[in-house]
C-alpha positions as CSV (number, residue, x, y, z in Angstrom):
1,X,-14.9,34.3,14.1
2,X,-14.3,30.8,13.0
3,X,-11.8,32.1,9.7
4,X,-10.0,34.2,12.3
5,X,-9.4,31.8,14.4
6,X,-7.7,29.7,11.6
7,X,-5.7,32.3,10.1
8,X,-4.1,32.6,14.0
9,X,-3.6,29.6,14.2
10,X,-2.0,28.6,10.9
11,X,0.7,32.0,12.0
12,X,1.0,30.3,15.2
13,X,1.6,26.7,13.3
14,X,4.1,28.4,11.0
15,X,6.4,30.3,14.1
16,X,6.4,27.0,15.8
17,X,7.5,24.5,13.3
18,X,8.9,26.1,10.7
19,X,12.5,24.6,11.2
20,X,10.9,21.0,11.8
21,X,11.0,18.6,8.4
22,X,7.9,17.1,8.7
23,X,4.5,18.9,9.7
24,X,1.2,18.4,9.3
25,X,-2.2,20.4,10.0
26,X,-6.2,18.7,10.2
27,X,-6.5,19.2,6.1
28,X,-10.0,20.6,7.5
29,X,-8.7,23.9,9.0
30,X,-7.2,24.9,6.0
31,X,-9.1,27.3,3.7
32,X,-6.6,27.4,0.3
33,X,-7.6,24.1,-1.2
34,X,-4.7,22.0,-3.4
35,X,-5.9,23.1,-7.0
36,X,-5.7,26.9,-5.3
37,X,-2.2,26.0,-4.2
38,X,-1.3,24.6,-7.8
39,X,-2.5,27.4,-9.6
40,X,-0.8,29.8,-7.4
41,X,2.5,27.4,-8.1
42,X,2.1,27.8,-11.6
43,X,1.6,31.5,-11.6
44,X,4.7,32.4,-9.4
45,X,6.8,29.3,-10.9
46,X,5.2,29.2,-14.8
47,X,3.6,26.6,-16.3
48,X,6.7,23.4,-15.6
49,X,5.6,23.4,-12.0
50,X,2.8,22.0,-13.0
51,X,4.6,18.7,-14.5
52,X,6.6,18.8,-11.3
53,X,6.0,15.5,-9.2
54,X,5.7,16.0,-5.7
55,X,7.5,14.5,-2.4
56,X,5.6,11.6,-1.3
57,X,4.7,12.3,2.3
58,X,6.1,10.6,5.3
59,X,4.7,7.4,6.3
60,X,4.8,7.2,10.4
61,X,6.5,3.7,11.6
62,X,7.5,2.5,15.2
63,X,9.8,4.3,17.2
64,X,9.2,7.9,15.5
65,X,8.6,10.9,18.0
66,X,5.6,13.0,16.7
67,X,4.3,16.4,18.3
68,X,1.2,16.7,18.7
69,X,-1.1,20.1,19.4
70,X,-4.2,21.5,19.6
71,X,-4.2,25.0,19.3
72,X,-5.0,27.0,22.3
73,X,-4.3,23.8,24.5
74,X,-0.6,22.8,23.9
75,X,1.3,19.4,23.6
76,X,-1.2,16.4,23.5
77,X,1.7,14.6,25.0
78,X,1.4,11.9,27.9
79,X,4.6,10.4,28.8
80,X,8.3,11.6,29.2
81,X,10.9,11.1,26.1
82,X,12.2,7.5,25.8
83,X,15.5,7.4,26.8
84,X,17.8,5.6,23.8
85,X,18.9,2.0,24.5
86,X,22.4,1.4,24.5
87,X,24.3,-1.2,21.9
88,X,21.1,-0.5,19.7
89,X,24.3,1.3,16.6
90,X,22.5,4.5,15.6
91,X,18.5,3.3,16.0
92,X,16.6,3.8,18.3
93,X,17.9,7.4,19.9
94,X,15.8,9.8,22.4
95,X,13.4,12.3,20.8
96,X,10.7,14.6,22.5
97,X,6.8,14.8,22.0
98,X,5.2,10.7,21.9
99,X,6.8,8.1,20.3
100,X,4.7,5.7,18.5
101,X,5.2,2.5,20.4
102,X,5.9,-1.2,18.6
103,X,2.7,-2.0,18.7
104,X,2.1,1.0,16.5
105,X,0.0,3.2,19.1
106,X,0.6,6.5,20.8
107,X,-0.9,8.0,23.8
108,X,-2.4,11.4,24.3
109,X,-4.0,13.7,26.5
110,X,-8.0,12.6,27.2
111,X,-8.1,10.5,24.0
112,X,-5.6,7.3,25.1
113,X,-4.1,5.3,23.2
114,X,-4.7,5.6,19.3
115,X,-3.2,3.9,16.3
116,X,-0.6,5.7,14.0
117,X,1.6,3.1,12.6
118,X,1.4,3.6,8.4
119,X,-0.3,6.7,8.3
120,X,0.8,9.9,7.0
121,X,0.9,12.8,9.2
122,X,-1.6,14.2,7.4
123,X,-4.2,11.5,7.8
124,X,-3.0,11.5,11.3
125,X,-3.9,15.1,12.4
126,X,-7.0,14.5,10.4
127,X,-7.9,11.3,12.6
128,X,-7.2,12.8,15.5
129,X,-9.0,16.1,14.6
130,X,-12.6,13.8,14.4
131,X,-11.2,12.3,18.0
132,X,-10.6,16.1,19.9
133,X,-14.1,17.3,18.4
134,X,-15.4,15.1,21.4
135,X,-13.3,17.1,23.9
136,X,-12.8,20.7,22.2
137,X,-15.4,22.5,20.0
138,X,-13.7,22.8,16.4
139,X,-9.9,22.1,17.7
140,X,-6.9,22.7,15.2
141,X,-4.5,19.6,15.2
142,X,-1.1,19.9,14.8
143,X,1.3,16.8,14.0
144,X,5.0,17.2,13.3
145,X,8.0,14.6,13.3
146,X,10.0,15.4,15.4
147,X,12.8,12.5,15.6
148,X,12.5,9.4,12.9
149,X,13.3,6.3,14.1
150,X,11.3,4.2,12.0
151,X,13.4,4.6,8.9
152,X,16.2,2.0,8.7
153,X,18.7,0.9,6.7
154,X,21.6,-2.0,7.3
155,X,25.4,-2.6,6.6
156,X,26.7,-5.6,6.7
157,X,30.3,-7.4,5.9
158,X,33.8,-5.5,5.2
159,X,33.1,-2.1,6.5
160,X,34.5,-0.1,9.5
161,X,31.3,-0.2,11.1
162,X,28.5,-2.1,10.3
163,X,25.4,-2.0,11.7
164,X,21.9,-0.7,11.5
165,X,21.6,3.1,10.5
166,X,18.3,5.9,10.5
167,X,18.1,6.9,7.3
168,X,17.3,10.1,7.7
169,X,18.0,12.3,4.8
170,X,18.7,11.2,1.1
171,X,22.1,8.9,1.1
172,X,23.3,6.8,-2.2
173,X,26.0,4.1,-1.6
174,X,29.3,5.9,-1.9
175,X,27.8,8.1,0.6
176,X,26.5,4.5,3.0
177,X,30.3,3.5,2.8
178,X,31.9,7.0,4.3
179,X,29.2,6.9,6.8
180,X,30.1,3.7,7.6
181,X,33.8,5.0,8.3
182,X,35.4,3.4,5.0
183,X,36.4,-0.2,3.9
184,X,38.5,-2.5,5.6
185,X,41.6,-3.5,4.6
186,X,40.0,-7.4,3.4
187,X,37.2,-5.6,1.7
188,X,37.3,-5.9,-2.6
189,X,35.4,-3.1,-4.0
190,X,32.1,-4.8,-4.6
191,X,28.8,-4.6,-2.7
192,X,25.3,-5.9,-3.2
193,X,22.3,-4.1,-2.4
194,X,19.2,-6.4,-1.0
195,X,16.2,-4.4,-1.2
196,X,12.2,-6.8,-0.5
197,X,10.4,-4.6,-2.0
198,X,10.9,-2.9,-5.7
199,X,9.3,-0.1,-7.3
200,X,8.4,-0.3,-11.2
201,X,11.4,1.9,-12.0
202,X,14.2,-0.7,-10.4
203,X,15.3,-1.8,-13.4
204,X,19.0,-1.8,-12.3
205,X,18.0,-4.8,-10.0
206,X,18.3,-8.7,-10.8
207,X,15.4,-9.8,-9.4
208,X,15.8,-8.1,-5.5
209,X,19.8,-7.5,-5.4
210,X,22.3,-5.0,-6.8
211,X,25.9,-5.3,-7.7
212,X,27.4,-2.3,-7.5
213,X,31.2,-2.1,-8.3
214,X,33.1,0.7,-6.3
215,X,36.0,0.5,-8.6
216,X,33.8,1.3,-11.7
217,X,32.0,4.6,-9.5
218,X,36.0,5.7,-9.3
219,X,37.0,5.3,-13.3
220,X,33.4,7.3,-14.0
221,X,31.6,3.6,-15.0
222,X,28.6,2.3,-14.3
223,X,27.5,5.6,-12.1
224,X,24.0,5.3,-12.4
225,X,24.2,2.1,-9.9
226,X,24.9,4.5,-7.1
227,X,21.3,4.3,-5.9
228,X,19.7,5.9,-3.4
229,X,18.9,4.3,-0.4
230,X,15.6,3.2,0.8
231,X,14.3,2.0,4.4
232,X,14.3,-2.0,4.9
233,X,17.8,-1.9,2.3
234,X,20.3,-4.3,3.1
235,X,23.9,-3.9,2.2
236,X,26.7,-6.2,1.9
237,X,30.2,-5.0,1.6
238,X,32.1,-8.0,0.5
């Protein structure tokens, strides 16, 4: 039976991937719809989950590894890991499952190559769902990040070592600094933060740079300039 099926298949989903970070499953297989879900949040959690924004979901760019699976069928993928280029700081580093290329494809099993550049990994599995129906009767899509290259962030100027960094979990400046092994010994304790693109909430910004003062983090000034970083962020160490 069809609800059978899915209920296999979601324990299957949820013994495979449950230590991956990003996971997605064809919204169309599953039965508990998002006001369920809330509802159940707010009876378990009381009624401030409710108020409680969400994570915005991750955005797929070039160079990310995704797994992709139909259930019953296995990996979707086509080619062997990329190796990582060498010189390249920490970007661009090996991952399993397909990568989505520069030109923002990937390529699967029976379907070729499809686009996946700026969709979520929900729309993704959903996409790709309508795409297996013509292969598979009904199939159950699967799409997790497995390895995300796509998210960048650069250092620039007095540091230890610059360079171009994957921006992989939550990092504010102070944090940017030690993983960029420290000052130098030329370096003053100021930095600016070049960021192209600002959100309505950026209003710690003069027009689309940053001054933040390590000096005043250390006397307990000024702390709310420790900003978090976000992908395309530019930082100069002067």
């Amino acid at each position: 039976m069809t609800w059978l099926r899915v209920i296999f298949a979601s324990i299957l989903f949820i013994v495979l991937f449950s230590s991956q970070g990003f996971c997605a499953q064809s919204t169309k297989d599953i039965t508990a719809s998002d006001d369920l879900k809330q509802k159940a949040k707010v009876s378990v959690l009381g009624s401030g989950a409710a108020t409680k924004s969400s994570e915005v979901e991750y955005i797929i760019g070039s160079g990310d590894f995704l797994e992709i699976q139909v259930y019953g069928e296995g990996s979707m993928a086509v080619s062997a890991p990329y190796p990582a280029p060498s010189g390249v700081g920490e970007t661009g580093t090996a991952g399993s499952g397909v990568q989505v290329r520069i030109d923002g494809r990937i390529s699967v099993k029976h379907i070729g190559d499809v686009e996946a550049d700026g969709m979520t990994l929900t729309q993704l599995a959903d996409y790709l769902k309508i795409l297996y129906s013509t292969v598979y009767d009904d199939p159950i899509v699967t799409v997790v990040l497995n390895k995300s290259n796509s998210k960048r962030y650069t250092v620039m100027g007095k540091v230890a070592q610059p360079g171009i960094f994957q921006l992989e979990f939550p990092i504010n400046l102070v944090q940017v600094i030690a993983r960029s092994g420290g000052f130098t010994e030329w370096a003053n304790s100021e930095m600016t933060v070049v960021r192209k693109e600002l959100s309505k909430d950026s209003k710690l910004f003069n027009g689309n740079t940053l001054r933040f003062d390590y000096d005043d983090f250390l006397g307990g000034r000024k702390l709310e300039r420790n900003i978090l970083i976000k992908s395309g962020d530019i930082i100069i160490v002067h």
